[in-house]
C-alpha positions as CSV (number, residue, x, y, z in Angstrom):
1,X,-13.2,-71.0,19.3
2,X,-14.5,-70.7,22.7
3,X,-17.7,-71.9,24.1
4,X,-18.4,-69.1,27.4
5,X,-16.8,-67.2,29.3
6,X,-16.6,-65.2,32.8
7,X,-19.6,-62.8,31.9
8,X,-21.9,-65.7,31.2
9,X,-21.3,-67.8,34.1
10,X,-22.3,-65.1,35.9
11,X,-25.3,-64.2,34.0
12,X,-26.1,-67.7,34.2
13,X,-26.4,-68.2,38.1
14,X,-28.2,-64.2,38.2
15,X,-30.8,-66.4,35.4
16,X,-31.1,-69.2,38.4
17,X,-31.7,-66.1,40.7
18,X,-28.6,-66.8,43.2
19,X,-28.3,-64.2,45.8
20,X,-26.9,-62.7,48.8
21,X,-26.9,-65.0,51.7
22,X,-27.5,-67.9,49.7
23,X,-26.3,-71.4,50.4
24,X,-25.2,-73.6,47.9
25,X,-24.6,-77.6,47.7
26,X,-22.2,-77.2,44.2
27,X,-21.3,-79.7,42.2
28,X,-19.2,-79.9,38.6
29,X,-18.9,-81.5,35.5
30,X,-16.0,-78.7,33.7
31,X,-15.5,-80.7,30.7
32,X,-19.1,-80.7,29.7
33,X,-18.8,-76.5,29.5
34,X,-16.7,-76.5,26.3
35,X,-13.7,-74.6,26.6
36,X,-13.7,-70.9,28.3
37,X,-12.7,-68.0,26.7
38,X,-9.0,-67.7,28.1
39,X,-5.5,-67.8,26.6
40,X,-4.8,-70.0,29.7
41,X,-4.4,-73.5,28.9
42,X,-5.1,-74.2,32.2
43,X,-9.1,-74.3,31.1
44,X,-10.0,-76.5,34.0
45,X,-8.2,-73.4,36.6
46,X,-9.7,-70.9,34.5
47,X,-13.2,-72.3,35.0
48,X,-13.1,-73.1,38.8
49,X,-11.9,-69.7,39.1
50,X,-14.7,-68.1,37.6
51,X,-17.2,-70.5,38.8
52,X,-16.3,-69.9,42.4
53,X,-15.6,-66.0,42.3
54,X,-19.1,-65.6,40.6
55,X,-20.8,-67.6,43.4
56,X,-19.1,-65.4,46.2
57,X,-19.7,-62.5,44.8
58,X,-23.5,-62.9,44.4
59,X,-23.9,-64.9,48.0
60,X,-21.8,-62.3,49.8
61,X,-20.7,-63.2,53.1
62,X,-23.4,-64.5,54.8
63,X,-23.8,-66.8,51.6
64,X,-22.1,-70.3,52.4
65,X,-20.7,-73.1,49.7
66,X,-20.8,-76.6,50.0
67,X,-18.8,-79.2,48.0
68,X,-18.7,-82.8,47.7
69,X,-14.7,-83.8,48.3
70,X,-15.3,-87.7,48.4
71,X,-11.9,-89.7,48.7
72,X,-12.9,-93.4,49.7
73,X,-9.7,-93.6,51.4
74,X,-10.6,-96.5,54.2
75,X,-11.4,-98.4,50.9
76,X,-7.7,-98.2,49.6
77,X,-4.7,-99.9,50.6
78,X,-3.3,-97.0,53.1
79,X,-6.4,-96.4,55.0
80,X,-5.4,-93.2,55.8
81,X,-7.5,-89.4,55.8
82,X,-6.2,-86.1,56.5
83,X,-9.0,-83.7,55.8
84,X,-6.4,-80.8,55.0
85,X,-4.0,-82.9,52.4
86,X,-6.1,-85.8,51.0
87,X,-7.7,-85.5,47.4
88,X,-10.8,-85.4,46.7
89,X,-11.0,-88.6,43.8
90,X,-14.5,-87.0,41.9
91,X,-12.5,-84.0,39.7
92,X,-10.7,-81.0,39.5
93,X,-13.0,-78.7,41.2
94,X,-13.4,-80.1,44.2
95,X,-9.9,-79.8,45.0
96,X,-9.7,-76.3,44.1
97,X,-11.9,-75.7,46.0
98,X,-10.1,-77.2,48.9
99,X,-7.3,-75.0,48.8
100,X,-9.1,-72.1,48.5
101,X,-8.6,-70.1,52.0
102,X,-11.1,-70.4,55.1
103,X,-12.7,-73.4,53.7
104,X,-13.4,-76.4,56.4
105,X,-13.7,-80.1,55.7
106,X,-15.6,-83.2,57.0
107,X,-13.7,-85.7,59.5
108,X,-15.3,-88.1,56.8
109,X,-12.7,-90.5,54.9
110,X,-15.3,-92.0,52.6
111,X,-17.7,-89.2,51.3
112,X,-16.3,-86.3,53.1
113,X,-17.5,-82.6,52.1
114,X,-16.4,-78.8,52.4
115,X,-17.5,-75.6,52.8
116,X,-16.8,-71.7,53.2
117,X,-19.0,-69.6,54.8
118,X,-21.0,-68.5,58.2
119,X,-22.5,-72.4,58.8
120,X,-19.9,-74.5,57.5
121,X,-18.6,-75.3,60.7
122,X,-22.2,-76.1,62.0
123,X,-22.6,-78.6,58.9
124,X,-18.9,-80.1,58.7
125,X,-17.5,-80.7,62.7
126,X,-18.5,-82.8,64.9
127,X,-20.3,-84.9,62.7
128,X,-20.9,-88.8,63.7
129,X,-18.7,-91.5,62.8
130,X,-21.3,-92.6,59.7
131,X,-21.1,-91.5,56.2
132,X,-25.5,-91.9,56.3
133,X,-26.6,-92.2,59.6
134,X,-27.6,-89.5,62.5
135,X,-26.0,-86.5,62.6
136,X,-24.1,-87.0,59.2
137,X,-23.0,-84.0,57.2
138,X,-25.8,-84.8,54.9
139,X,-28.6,-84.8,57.6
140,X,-27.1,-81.1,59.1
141,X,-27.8,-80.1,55.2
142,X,-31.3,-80.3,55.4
143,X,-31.3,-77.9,58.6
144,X,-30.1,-75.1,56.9
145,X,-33.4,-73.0,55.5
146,X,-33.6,-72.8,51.7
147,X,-30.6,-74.7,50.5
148,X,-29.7,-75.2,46.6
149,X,-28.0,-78.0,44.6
150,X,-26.3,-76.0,42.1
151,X,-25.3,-79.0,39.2
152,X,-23.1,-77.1,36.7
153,X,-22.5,-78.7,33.8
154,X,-23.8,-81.8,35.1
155,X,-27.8,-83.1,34.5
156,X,-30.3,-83.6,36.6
157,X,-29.7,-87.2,37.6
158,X,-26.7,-85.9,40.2
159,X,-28.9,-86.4,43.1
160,X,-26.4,-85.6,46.3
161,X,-28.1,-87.2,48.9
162,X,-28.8,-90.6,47.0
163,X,-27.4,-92.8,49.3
164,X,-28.4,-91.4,52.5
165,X,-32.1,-91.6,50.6
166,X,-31.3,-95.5,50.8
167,X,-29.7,-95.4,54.2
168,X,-33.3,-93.7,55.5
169,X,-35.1,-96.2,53.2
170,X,-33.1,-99.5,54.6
171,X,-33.2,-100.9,51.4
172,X,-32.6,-103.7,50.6
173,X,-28.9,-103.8,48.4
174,X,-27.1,-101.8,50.5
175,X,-25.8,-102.5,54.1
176,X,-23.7,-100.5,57.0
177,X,-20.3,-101.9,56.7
178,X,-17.5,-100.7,59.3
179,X,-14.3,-99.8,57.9
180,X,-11.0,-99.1,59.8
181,X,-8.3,-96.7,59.2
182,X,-6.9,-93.5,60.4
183,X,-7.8,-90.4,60.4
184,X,-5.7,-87.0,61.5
185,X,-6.6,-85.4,64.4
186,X,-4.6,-82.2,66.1
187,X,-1.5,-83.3,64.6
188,X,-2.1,-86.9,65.4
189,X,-2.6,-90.3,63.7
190,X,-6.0,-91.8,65.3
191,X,-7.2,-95.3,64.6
192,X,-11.1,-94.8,64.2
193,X,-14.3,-97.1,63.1
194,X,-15.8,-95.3,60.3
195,X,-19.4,-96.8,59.1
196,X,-20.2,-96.5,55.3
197,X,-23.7,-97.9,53.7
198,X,-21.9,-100.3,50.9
199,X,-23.9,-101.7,48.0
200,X,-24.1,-105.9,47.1
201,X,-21.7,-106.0,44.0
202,X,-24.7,-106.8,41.4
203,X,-25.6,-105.6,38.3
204,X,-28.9,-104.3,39.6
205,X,-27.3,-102.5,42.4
206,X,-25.6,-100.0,40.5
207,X,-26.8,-96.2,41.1
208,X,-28.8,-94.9,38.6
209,X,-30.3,-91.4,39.5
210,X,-32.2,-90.6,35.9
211,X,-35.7,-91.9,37.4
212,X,-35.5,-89.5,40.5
213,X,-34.3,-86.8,38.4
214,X,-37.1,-87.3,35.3
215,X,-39.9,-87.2,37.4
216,X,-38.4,-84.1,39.5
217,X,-38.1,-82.4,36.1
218,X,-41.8,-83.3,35.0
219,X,-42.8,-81.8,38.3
220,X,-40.9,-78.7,37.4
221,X,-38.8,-78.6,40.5
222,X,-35.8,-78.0,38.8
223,X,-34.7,-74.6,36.7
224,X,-32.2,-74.3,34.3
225,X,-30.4,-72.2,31.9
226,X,-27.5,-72.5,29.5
227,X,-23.8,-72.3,29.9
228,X,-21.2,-73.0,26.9
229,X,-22.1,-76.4,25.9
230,X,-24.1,-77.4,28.9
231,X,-26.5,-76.6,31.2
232,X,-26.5,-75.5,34.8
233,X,-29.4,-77.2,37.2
234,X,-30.6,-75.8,40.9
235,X,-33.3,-77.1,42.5
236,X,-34.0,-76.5,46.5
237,X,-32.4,-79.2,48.4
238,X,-34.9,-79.6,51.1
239,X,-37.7,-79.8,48.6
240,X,-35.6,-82.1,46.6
241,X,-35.3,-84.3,49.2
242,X,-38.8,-84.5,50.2
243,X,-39.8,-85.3,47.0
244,X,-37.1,-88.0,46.9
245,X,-38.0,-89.7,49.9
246,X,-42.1,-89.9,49.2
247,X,-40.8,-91.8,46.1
248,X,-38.4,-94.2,47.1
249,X,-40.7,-95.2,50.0
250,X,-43.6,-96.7,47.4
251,X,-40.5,-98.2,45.5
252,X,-36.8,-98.9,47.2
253,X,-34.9,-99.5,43.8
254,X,-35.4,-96.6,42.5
255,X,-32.1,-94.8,43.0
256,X,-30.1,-97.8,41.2
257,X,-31.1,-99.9,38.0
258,X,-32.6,-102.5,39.9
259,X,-35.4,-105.0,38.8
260,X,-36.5,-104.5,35.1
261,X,-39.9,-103.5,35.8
262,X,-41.9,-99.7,35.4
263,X,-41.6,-97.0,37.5
């Protein structure tokens, strides 16, 4: 028995009122959908697919998407990144969407993301050597006017900008670290120094987005609507953000589970 298929994921982002020339920060959770209506047993392929073709259809082609395609590869042993070959390590959509034609990538080999669409390149090249700091992907994000964080299948605790929130915050678990690997470049291998904001390996350090989120959905700045088993989240990224930032500046742990005390 089947849970949704390609009519309602369509119906479902017309319900969130997506539409031409629309740009949209997209991230995943497939297995929380159910299972599609296919014969495929590819479900996973089946979803993406549908996901993705319903988005293009109703942004048209001055729409852009944006996906996260984080790979922490200057944290493993090969320290090595090649935005056109390296996985993404966060699911199956992301590298879907990677192969998907006339899609670009970040030169980042920790949290690197891509796009498709008239301002990816703006967002994506030429980006600093910092996962968080000035001129970072997730920075150029907040320039583009009206922005959505489209979280299908996942809840509203996905906050994609959490850790540049503590970057901006300088708070006080987390600290620039410089990693070195290499990275290609025009058909060549390049050593490069790549800063990433790292965490202090505690207990109370761990990221924990559900008090952002909660109070973002009490204020009503998220909307929502049903898909198989799941739900699909949007809420504008700018605003979002804002919102975000006002907070965590009265109280720095509140993107992790920090301290045990109200919030």
């Amino acid at each position: 028995m089947s849970d949704y298929n390609q009519f309602d994921v369509e119906n479902a982002f017309l319900k969130l009122d997506i539409k031409k020339g629309d740009s949209i920060f997209l991230t995943t959770g497939l297995g929380m959908l159910g299972v599609p209506n296919t014969k495929n047993k590819n479900y996973l392929h089946v979803s993406s697919n549908w996901i993705l073709k319903s988005l293009l259809k109703l942004i048209g082609n001055k729409g852009n998407i944006f996906v996260p395609t984080y790979s922490y590869s200057f944290g493993k042993k090969n320290k090595y990144f090649n935005p056109l070959t390296t996985k993404a390590d966060i699911g199956f959509f992301p590298n879907f969407f990677l192969k998907q034609k006339n899609v670009f990538r970040s030169p980042d080999p920790m949290m690197s993301i891509a796009g498709i669409g008239p301002k990816a390149k703006f967002v994506l090249h030429g980006i600093s050597n910092s996962s968080f700091g000035k001129n970072c992907a997730l920075e150029r994000l907040l320039k583009i006017k009206n922005l959505k964080c489209c979280h299908v299948g996942l809840g509203y605790n996905w906050i994609p900008f959490m850790h540049y929130l503590d970057w901006k915050n300088k708070v006080p678990f987390r600290f620039d670290k410089p990693f070195f690997g290499y990275i290609k470049k025009k058909n060549k291998k390049v050593k490069i120094k790549w800063i990433y904001s790292a965490r202090y390996l505690r207990n109370e350090t761990l990221s924990n987005g559900f008090k952002i989120g909660k109070k973002a959905v009490q204020k009503k700045l998220y909307k929502s609507v049903n898909l198989g088993k799941s739900l699909i989240y949007i809420i504008n990224y700018q605003k979002f953000f804002d919102f975000s930032l006002k907070l965590t500046k009265k109280n720095k742990w509140l993107t992790v589970d920090g301290p045990r005390f109200k919030t």
